[in-house]
VEXMAR-832903 format. One line per field, with one value per residue (C-alpha): z, x, y negated; residue in one letter; residue number from 1. Coordinates in Angstrom, 1 decimal, decimal comma. Example, Ala and Ser with C-alpha at 12.3 -4.5 7.8 and 13.67 -1.06 7.14 Angstrom:
BEGIN
w = (7,8;7,1) .
u = (12,3;13,7) .
v = (4,5;1,1) .
resn = (A;S) .
resi = (1;2) .
END
This chain:
BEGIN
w = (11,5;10,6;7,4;4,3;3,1;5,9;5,3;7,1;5,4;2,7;0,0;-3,4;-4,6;-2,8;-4,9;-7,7;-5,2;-3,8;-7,3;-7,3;-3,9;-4,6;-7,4;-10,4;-8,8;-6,8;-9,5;-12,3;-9,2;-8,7;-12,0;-12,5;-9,7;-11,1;-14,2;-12,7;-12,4;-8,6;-8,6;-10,2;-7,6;-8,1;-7,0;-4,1;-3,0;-3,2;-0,7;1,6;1,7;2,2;5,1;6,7;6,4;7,2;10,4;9,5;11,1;14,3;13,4;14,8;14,5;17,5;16,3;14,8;11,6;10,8;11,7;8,8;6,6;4,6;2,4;4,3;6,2;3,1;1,7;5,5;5,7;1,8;2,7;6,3;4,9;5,9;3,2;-0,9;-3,4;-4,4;-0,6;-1,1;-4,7;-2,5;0,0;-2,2;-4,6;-1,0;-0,1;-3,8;-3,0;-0,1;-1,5;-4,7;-2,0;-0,6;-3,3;-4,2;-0,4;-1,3;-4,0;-3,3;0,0;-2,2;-4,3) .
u = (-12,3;-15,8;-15,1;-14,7;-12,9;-10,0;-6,9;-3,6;-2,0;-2,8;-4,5;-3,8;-7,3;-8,0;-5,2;-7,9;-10,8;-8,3;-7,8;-10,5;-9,4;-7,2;-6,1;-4,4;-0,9;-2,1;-4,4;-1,4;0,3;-2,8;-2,8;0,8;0,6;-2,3;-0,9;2,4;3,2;2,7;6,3;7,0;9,2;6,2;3,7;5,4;6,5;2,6;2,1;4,6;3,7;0,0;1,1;2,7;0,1;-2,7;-0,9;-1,7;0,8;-0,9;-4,2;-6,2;-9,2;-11,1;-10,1;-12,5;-10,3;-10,3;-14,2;-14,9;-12,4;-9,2;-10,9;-12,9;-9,5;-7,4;-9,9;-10,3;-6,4;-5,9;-8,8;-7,2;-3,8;-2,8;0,3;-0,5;-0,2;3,0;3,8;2,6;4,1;7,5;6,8;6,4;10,1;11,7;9,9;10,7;14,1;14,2;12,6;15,3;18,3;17,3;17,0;20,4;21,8;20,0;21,5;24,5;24,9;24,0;27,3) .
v = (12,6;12,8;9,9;11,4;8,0;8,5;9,9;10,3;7,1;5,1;6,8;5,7;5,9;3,1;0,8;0,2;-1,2;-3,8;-5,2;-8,2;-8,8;-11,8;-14,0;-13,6;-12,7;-9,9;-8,5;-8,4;-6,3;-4,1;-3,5;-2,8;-0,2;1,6;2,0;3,2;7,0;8,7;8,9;5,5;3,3;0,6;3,0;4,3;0,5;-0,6;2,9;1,8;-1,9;-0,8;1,6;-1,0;-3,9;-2,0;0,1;3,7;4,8;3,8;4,8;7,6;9,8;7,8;4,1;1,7;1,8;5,4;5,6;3,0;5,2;3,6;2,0;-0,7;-1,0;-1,8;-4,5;-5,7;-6,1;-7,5;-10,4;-10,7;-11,5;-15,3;-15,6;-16,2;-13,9;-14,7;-13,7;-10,3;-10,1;-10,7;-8,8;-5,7;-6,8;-6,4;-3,0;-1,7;-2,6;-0,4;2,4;2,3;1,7;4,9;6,9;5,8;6,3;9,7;10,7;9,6;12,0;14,6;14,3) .
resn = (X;X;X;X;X;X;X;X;X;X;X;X;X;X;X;X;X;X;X;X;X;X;X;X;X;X;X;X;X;X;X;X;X;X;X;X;X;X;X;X;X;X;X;X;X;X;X;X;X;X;X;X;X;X;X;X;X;X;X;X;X;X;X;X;X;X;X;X;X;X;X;X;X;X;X;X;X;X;X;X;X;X;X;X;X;X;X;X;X;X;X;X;X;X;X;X;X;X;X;X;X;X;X;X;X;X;X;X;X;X;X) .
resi = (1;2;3;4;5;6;7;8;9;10;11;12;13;14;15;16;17;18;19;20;21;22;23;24;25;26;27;28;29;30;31;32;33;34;35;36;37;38;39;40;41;42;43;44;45;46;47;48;49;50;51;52;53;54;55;56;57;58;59;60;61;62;63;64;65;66;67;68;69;70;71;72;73;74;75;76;77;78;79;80;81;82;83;84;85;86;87;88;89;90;91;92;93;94;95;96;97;98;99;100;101;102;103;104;105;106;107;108;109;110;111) .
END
C-alpha cells in the first residue's frame, strides 16, 4: 500500500475526523469514544462497529478503498449510512455488548 493513511483495519486516529459527520447523537458518541481509554470497552466497540461498517476486513492493497486510505473510507461509509444516529448509537450498545460478553466467556474459561 502506497497510502500512508491505510492501515490493516480501522485505525483509531481516524475516530476524531468522523465527529462532525452527523448530528448531535453521533457526535456525543464520537466524543465519548475519543475520550475513552484504548482499552476502554467503548473504544474497542466504536473499533469493531467501524470494522464492520466500513468492510476492512475485505479490503486490500489493490482496492479503490485502500488506495484512498481509511480515512476517506470511514467518512465515505459514516455519510453513506442510510439509518439515524440513534441507529448507529444502537448499533454500537449491541456491539459493546458483545465485546463485554466475551470478555466475560473469557475470563470465565480461564477459571
Amino acid at each position: 500500500m502506497n497510502n500512508e493513511d491505510t492501515d490493516l483495519l480501522f485505525p483509531p486516529r481516524v475516530i476524531p475526523a468522523l465527529r462532525n459527520l452527523r448530528g448531535p447523537a453521533w457526535q456525543s458518541l464520537v466524543d465519548g469514544t475519543t475520550a475513552a481509554q484504548d482499552v476502554s470497552s467503548d473504544h474497542l466497540a466504536f473499533l469493531l462497529m467501524m470494522v464492520r461498517l466500513s468492510g476492512c476486513v475485505n479490503c486490500n492493497s489493490s482496492s479503490y478503498r485502500a488506495q484512498h486510505g481509511c480515512t476517506q473510507c470511514a467518512t465515505q461509509t459514516v455519510q453513506r449510512y442510510r439509518g439515524s444516529d440513534e441507529d448507529l448509537q444502537k448499533l454500537f450498545e449491541a456491539t459493546e455488548d458483545e465485546i463485554r460478553q466475551y470478555a466475560e466467556n473469557q475470563l470465565q474459561t480461564e477459571w
